[in-house]
Structure formats: structure tokens, C-alpha cells
C-alpha positions in Angstrom: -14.6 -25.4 42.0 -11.3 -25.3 40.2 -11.0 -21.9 39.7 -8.4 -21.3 42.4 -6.2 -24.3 40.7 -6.7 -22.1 37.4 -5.5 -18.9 39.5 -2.6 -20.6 41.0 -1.4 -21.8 37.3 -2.0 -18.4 36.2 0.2 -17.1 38.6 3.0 -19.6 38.4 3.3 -18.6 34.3 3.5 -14.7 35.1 6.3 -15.6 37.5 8.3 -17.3 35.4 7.6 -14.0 32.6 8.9 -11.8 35.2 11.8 -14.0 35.1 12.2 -14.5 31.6 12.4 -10.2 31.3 16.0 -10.5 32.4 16.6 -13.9 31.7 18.9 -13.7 27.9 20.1 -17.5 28.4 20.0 -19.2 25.1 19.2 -23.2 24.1 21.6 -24.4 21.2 20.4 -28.2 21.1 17.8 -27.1 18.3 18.5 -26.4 14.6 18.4 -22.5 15.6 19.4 -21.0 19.1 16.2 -19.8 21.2 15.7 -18.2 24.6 15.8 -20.9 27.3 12.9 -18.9 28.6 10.7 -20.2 25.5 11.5 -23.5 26.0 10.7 -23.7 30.2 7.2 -21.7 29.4 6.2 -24.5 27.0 7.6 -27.2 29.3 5.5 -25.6 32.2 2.5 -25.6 30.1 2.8 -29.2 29.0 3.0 -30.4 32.5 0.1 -27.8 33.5 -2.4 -29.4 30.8 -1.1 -32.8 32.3 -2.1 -32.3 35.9 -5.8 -30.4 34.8 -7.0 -33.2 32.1 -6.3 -35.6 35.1 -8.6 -34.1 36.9 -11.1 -32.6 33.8 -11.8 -32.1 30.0 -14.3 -29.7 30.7 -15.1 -26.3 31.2 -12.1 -25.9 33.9 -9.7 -27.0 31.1 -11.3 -24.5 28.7 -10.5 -21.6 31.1 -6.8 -23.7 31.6 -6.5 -22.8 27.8 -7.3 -19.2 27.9 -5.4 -18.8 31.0 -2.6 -20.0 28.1 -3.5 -17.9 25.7 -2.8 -14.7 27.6 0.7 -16.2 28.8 1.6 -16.5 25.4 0.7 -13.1 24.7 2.5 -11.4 27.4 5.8 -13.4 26.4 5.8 -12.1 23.2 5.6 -8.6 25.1 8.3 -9.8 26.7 10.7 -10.7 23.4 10.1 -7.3 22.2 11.1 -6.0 25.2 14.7 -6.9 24.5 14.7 -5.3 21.2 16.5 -1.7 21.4 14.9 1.2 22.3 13.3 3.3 19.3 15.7 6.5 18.5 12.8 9.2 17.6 13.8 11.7 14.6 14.2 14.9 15.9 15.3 16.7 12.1 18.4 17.5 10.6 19.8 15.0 8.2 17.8 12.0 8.2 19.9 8.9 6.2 18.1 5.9 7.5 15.4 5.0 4.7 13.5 2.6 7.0 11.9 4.2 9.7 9.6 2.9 11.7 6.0 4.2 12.4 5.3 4.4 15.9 1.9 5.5 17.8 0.9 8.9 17.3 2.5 9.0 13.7 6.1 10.0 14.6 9.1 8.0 13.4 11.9 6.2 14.6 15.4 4.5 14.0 17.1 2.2 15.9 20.8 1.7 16.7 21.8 -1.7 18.0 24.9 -1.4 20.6 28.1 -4.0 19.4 26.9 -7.4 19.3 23.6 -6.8 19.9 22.6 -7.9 16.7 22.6 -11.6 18.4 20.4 -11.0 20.9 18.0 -9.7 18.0 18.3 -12.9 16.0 18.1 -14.7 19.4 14.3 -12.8 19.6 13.3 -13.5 15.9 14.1 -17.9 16.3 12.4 -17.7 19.5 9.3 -16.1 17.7 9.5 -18.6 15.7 9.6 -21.8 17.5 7.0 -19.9 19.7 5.1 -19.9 16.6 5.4 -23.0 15.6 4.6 -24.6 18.9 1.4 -22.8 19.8 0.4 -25.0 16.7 1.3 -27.5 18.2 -0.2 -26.7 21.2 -3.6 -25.9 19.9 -3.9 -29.3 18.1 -3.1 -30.5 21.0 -5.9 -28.8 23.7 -8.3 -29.4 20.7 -7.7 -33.3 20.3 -8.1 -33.2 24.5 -10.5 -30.9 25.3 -14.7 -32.3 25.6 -16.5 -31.9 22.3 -18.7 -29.2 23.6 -15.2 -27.2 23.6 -13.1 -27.7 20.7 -15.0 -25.1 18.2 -13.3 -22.6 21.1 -9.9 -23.5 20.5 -8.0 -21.2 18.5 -5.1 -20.1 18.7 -4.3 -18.1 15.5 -4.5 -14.6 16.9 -1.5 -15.4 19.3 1.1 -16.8 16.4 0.0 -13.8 14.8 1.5 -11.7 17.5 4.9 -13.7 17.7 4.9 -13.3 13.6 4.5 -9.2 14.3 7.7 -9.3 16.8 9.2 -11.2 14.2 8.5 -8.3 11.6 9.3 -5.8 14.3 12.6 -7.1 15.1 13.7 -7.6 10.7 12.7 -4.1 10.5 14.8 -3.3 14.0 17.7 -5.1 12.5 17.9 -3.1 8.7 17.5 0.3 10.8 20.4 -0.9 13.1 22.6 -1.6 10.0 21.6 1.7 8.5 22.5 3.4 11.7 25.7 1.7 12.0 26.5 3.5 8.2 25.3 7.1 9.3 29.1 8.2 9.5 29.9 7.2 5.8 26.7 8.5 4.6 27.3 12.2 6.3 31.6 11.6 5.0 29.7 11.4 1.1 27.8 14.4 1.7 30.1 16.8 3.3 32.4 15.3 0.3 32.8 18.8 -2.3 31.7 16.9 -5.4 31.3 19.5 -7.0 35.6 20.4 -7.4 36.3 16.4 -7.4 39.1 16.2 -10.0 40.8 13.3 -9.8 39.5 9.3 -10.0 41.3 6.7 -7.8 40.4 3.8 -6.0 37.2 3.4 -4.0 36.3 6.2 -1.3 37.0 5.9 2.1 33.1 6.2 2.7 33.0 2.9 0.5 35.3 0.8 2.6 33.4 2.3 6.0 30.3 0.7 5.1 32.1 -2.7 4.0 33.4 -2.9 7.6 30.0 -2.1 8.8 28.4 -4.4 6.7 30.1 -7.7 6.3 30.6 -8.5 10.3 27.1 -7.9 10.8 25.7 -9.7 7.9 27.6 -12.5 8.7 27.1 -12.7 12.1 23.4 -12.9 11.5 23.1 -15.9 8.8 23.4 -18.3 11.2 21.2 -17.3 13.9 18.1 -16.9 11.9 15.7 -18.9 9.7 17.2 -18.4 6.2 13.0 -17.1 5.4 14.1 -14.2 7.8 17.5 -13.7 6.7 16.4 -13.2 3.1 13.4 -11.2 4.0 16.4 -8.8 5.8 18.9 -8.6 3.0 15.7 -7.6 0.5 14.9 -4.7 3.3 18.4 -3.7 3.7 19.1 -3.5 -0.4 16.5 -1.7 -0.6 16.3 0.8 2.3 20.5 1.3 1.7 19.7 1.6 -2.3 16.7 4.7 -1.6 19.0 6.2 1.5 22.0 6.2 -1.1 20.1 7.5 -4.1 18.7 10.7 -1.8 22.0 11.5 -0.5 23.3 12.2 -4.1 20.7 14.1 -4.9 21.0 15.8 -2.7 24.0 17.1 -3.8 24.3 20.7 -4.9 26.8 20.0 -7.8 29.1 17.1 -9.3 31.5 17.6 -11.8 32.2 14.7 -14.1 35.3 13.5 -12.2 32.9 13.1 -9.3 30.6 11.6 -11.1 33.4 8.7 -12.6 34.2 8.4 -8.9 31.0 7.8 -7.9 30.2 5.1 -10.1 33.3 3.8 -9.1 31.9 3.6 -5.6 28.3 2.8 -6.9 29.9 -0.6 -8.4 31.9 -1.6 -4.9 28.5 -1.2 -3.4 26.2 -2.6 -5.4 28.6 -6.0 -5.6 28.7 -5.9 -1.7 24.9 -6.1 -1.3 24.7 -8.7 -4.2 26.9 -11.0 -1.9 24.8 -10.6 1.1 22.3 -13.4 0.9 25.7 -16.0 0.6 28.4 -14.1 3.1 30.3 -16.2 4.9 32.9 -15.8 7.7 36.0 -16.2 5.0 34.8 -13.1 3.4 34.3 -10.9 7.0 38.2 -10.3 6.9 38.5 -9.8 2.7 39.1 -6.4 1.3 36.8 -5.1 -0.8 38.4 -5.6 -4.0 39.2 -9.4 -3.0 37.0 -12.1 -4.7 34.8 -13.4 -1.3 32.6 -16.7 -2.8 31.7 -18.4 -5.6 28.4 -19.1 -3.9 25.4 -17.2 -6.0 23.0 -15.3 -4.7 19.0 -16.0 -5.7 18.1 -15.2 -8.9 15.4 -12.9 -7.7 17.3 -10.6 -4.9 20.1 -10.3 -7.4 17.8 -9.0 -10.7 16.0 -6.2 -7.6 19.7 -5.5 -6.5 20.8 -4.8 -9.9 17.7 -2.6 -11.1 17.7 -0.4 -7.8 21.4 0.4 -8.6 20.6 0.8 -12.5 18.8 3.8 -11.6 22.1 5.4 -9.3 24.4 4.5 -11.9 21.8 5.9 -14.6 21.5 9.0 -12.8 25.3 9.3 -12.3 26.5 8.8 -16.1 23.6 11.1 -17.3 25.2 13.9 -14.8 28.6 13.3 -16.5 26.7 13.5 -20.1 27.8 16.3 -22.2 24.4 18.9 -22.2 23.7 19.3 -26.0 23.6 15.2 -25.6 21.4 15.0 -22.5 17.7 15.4 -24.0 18.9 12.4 -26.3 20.4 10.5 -23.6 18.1 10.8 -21.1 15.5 9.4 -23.5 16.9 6.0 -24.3 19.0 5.9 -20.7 15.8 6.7 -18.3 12.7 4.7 -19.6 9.8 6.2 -18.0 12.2 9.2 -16.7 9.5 12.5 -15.8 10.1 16.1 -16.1 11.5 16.2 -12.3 13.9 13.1 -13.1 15.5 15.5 -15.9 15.8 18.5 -13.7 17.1 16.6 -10.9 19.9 16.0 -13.1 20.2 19.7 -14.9 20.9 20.8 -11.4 23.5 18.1 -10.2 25.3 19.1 -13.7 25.4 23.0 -12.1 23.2 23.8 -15.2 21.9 27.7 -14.8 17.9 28.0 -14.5 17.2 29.4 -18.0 19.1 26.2 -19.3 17.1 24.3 -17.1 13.8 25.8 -18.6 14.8 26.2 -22.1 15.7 22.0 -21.6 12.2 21.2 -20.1 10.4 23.2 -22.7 12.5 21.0 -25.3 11.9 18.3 -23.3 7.5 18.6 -23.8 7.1 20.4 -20.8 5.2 23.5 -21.0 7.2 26.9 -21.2 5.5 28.6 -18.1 5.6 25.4 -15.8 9.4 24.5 -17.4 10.3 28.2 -16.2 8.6 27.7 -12.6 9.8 24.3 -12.3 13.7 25.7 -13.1 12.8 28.7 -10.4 11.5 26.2 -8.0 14.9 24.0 -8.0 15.5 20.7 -7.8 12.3 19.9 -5.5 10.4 20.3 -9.0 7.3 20.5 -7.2 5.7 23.3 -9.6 6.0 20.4 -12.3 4.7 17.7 -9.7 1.7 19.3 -8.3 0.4 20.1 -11.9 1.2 16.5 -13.2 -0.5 15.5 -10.3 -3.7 17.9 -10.9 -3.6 17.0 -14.5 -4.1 13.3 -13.4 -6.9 14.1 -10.8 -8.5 16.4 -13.5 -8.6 13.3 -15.8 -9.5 10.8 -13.1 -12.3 12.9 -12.0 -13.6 13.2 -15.7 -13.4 9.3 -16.2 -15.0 8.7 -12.5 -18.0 10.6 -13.9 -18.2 8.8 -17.2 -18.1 5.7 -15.5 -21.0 6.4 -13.5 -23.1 7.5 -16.2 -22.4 4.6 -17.9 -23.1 2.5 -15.1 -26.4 4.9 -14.1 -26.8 3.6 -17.7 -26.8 0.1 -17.6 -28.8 0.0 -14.1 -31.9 1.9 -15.9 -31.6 -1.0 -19.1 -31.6 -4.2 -16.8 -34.5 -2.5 -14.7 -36.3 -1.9 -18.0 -35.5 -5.4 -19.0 -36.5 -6.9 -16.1 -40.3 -4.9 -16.0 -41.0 -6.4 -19.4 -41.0 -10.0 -18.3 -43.4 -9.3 -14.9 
């Protein structure tokens, strides 16, 4: 007999979604700014679970809940409605390293217009509190609710889908960085490294990306649980580390005054992104050979920072190495360094493909594959795709000696077990 009063709650909540789809007012009386539109759903629903337990505990408020549940749901629809629009790759020169996977298996950046950046911190508190409330909330209903009911109550599945927006909108916010540095990514590679000759300061690509990077870092800090903030600056060193690393190899040739240049560059960089987790507003305005803060970043983000650019700036001085040096080099420089990691750098060096080859076959790889792999160019895959075979080869050996073994043991403990029935 209370179904209609159910109905009429239901509808009451979807208005106020439709409302809260334009709605972008924000609540600053809390430790972080959320959506005002949060704060009046949960207000309604407080008041909504007031006027039905008045009336019942039962079955009605049961349905009351789920009627909730569903609310909940669409308004976190709703917060990832006001993240950007995906940008779908289309080919050509791709620079951002963190694309998104969307339905159907294609990819996508995002760019996030001036100043949107707030509105997507605005998104990920709201998530949050959202979050944290339905808790709350479900405590709550089950501490209310008849005891016939209260094994129903659960509301995991729908913080769940506020902690996914959350994700989403991280991920939304490193691709909108990255996006914002696509112009001083394409200014390195059109860059002739190749007849660089002379070494000065930092290159104008470098101090592009500070004045991309700095206003929007800091303008972030504040507006987002430092858990969020941290989990960014770990995906944006990394993503800007793998997109940086692939445009210079991508490179057809750098002489050594390019590569002093661009280790140059590499250390600017890499001291920007250690900052990141500590920016502050003082250091928006600072150039980028100015000292920002004394404030240290965690242990942990600094040590991944410093080996993701250990691997650039190995790369780079083992491009500048003299070639009768290299095999030697290379050895102690790149621990773990493969076949392809080697030819990678023969052919930034310019070296001709029978160096290449006679180098790989000095280096242990075999003369026919070293002289495919030197045809094949710096893609390598000759070498990979028989590395890889190799390793299936002796996977698929192993696989089978394992099941003997273990066709083996079966037979004995059968045995075993017969001769005490």
C-alpha cells in the first residue's frame, strides 16, 4: 500500500539528478570542496528515510532503500558526465602514454579546456564524500531496518562505482596534462638532432612543459584528497617518463652534442616531476632553474622518478659513447639491457647496418638473426620474435615435464592409497 509513496520519492530524487546535470555549484564548508548537488541528494535522502520509518521498518522501507541504491548510481553517472569528452586516436603521432580503453577496444585522450582541471578535482572529492557517506548510510538503514531485512542491506557495489569515477577522472586528469604538452613533445621531434652542434641552456621544449606543468599541478593539490593527488603525480611520472623515452627513440639520429643537450633537458625534467608531490603556489611563477621548496617529496615516488629517468639518461650517454667503447659500456651501464636495447642505440648513433650486425654478433647474438635484426631497423622485431619463440619453445618443454611429473606423483599416491584398503 505504500508503493505509490515509494514512486513519488523515486521521482523526487531523479528530479533533483536532472538538476544536478547542470548544476556545477560547489560546497567549501568541508575539509575538501564538493558539488552542492552531493550534499542536497544526501540531505533529501535523510529526510526521505525519516518520513518512511515513521510510518514503517518493513518491507516498504526495504524497497525505500533500493529505491536509494539506484539514485546513488545514476548520480555517479551523473559526475562523470562532467568529465571531458574522450578525444579518440585517429593515427599519426600519438605522444600521450595513457590512453584510455574504451568499449569496443579503441583508445582515447582527453584534453581538459583552461581551468577545467577544477571542475575535475571538484568530481573526484565529491566521489569521495559520496563514498564515504553511502557507508554511512548503509550502517544506518541497517541499524533501522526490521531484522528480517538487514542481511539485504548492502551497499558496497555502489561505493564501488563512485571509487571507478574516481579512477576515471585521475586517469582523465594525467591524459589532460599530457595533452596540454603535445606541442613540446612534436617541437623535440621535429628538432634535427641529428646536426645539433652546440650545448646551451635548457630547450625551449623544456620550459613549454614547465609552464604547462606547474599551474596545473598546483592548482590541483588543494582540491583533492592528497591519496588522489599522489596516486596522479605516480601516473603522470610515469605516463610523461614512457611518452618521453619513445619520442627519442624515435629519433632517426643524434649526434653527441645532441645527446649533451638532451641530458641537459633530461635533468630539468626529471627535477620538475620530482617536485610534483610538494608544489606549491610560490613555485607556479619560478623559472626553471630557480630553487622552488625545500619541502621533500616521499621517499618512494622520488626513488620510481629517479629510476624511470635512469634509463633516458642511460640511453642518452650510451648514444654519445665512443663505438669501440659501447659493447663495454653498455654492459655495466644497462643491467639487464637485450639485443633490441643495444640496437636501439647503434641506430640513434647513425651506426651503418653491417656495424650494427658485426656488434650484435659480438654482443652473443647469433650472426644470421644479428644480420636480420640490423636489416630490420630499429623495430628489432627479427630479434624479438625469436627471443620470444625461444622462450615459448622452453616454456612448452617445462609445461610438459611438469605434467609428467605431476601424472607421476598422481599414479604413486593412488598406488599408496590402494595398499591400505
Amino acid at each position: 500500500f505504500l508503493s505509490p509513496y515509494i514512486e513519488l520519492e523515486s521521482q523526487s530524487m531523479d528530479e533533483q539528478l536532472v538538476e544536478s546535470t547542470t548544476d556545477n555549484g560547489v560546497d567549501t564548508r568541508g575539509e575538501l570542496p564538493v558539488l552542492t548537488s552531493s550534499t542536497a541528494l544526501f540531505v533529501y535522502i535523510k529526510g526521505s528515510i525519516t518520513r518512511c520509518t515513521a510510518l514503517t521498518k518493513g518491507k516498504a522501507f526495504l524497497l525505500l532503500y533500493g529505491a536509494f541504491k539506484d539514485s546513488l548510481q545514476k548520480y555517479a553517472q551523473v559526475l562523470s558526465g562532467k568529465l571531458p569528452n574522450p578525444t579518440t586516436a585517429v593515427g599519426g603521432l600519438t605522444i600521450s602514454a595513457s590512453f584510455i580503453k574504451q568499449e569496443g577496444g579503441s583508445t582515447a585522450s582527453y584534453k581538459i579546456p583552461p581551468g577545467g582541471e577544477m571542475t575535475v578535482c571538484h568530481v573526484i572529492s565529491t566521489c569521495e564524500y559520496c563514498a564515504d557517506t553511502v557507508e554511512a548510510l548503509e550502517d544506518l538503514i541497517r541499524d533501522t531496518i526490521d531484522d528480517d531485512y538487514k542481511s539485504q542491506i548492502d551497499m558496497s557495489g555502489t561505493q564501488e562505482i563512485f571509487h571507478d569515477v574516481t579512477a576515471k577522472s585521475i586517469r582523465v586528469l594525467v591524459s589532460g596534462l599530457e595533452s596540454r604538452n603535445e606541442n613540446a613533445f612534436k617541437s623535440m621531434a621535429s628538432t634535427n638532432w641529428s646536426t645539433f652542434s652546440v650545448v646551451g641552456e635548457e630547450s625551449s621544449y623544456v620550459r613549454f612543459m614547465h609552464n604547462e606543468i606547474q599551474p596545473f599541478v598546483v592548482s590541483i593539490r588543494s582540491l583533492m584528497p592528497s591519496s588522489y593527488f599522489r596516486s596522479f603525480c605516480d601516473k603522470f611520472a610515469t605516463a610523461f617518463a614512457s611518452a618521453y623515452y619513445d619520442s627519442l627513440i624515435r629519433q632517426k639520429r643524434i649526434s653527441e652534442a645532441g645527446t649533451q643537450q638532451l641530458l641537459l633537458d633530461v635533468y630539468n625534467l626529471k627535477t620538475l616531476l620530482l617536485k610534483l608531490p610538494v608544489m606549491e603556489k610560490e613555485t607556479a611563477t619560478n623559472s626553471p632553474g630557480k630553487k622552488a621548496s625545500t619541502t621533500i617529496a616521499p621517499a618512494m615516488y622520488t626513488k620510481m622518478v629517479s629510476n624511470m629517468f635512469k634509463r633516458i639518461e642511460t640511453l642518452l650517454k650510451l648514444v654519445g659513447t665512443p663505438q669501440e667503447l659501447l659493447i663495454d659500456v653498455f654492459a655495466t651501464q644497462w643491467v639487464g639491457g637485450t639485443a633490441l636495447d643495444l640496437q636501439t642505440v647503434m641506430t640513434l648513433k647513425g651506426m651503418k647496418r653491417n656495424e650494427q650486425a658485426a656488434m650484435l654478433e659480438k654482443f652473443g647474438v647469433d650472426p644470421v638473426a644479428a644480420l636480420k635484426g640490423a636489416t630490420s631497423g630499429v623495430s628489432g622485431s627479427t630479434i624479438m620474435n625469436e627471443h620470444v619463440q625461444a622462450l615459448q619453445e622452453k616454456s612448452s618443454d617445462m609445461a610438459a615435464k611438469v605434467n609428467s611429473d605431476l601424472f607421476q606423483m598422481r599414479a604413486k599416491v593412488d598406488d599408496f592409497r590402494r595398499a591400505f584398503r
